[in-house]
Each structure stands twice: as C-alpha cells, then as structure tokens.
C-alpha positions as CSV (number, residue, x, y, z in Angstrom):
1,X,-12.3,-89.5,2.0
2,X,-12.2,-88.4,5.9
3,X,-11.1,-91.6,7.9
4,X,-13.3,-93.1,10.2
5,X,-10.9,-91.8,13.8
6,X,-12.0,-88.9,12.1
7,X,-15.5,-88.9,14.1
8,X,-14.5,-91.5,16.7
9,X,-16.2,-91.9,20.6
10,X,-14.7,-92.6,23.8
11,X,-17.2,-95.9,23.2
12,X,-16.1,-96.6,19.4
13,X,-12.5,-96.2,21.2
14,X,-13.1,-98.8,24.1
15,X,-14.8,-101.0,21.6
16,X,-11.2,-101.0,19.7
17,X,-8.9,-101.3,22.7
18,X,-10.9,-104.4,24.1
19,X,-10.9,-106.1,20.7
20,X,-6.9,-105.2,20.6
21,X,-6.8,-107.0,23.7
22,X,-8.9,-109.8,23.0
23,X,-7.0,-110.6,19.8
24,X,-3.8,-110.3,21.7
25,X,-4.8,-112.5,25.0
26,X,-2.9,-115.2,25.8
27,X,-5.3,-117.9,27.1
28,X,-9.4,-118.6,27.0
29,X,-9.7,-117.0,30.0
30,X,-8.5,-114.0,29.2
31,X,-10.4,-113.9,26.3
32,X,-13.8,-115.2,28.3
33,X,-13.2,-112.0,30.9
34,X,-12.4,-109.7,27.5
35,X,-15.7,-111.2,25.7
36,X,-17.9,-110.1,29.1
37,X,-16.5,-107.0,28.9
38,X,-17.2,-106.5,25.8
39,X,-20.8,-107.3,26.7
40,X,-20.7,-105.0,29.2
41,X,-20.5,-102.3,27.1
42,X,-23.5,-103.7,24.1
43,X,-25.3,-103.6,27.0
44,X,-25.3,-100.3,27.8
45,X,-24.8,-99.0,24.5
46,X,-28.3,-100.9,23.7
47,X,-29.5,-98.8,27.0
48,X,-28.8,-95.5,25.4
49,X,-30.3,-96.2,22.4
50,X,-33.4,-97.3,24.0
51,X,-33.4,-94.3,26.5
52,X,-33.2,-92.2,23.1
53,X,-36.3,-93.9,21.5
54,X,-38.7,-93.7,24.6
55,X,-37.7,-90.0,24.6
56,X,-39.0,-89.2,20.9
C-alpha cells in the first residue's frame, strides 16, 4: 500500500505544518492566529475548486 506523502501537495504539506504548529502552540493566541491561518488556506482551496467547476 503506497503511503499517502506518496502523492502529497505543497497545500496537503502546509495543511500539515500549521496543524503541527497548532498542536504544539503554547497559548490561545497562538492557536487563534494558527486557526485563521488555517482558514486562510480553506478559503482559497474552496476558490480553486469553484474556479474548476465554473470552467467545466
């Protein structure tokens, strides 16, 4: 069974480094700027896939 960094993205790899440092922050506010972050990038991943649809 091929592991799943096998097929990774720079965006499946962000996801994974801000959720690293989410679960390692040391206080709510660190976690509140790690959690917009983190919406951040939803956001535009939800942008691309939407761009994607309109185009078919």
């Amino acid at each position: 069974m091929a592991s799943s960094t096998d097929s990774s993205t720079p965006v499946d790899d962000e996801v994974r480094q801000l959720y690293e440092r989410y679960q390692a922050a040391e206080s709510d506010a660190e976690r509140r700027a790690i959690a917009l972050e983190m919406g951040e990038l939803d956001g535009r991943r939800h942008a691309e896939i939407y761009a994607a649809l309109e185009d078919e």
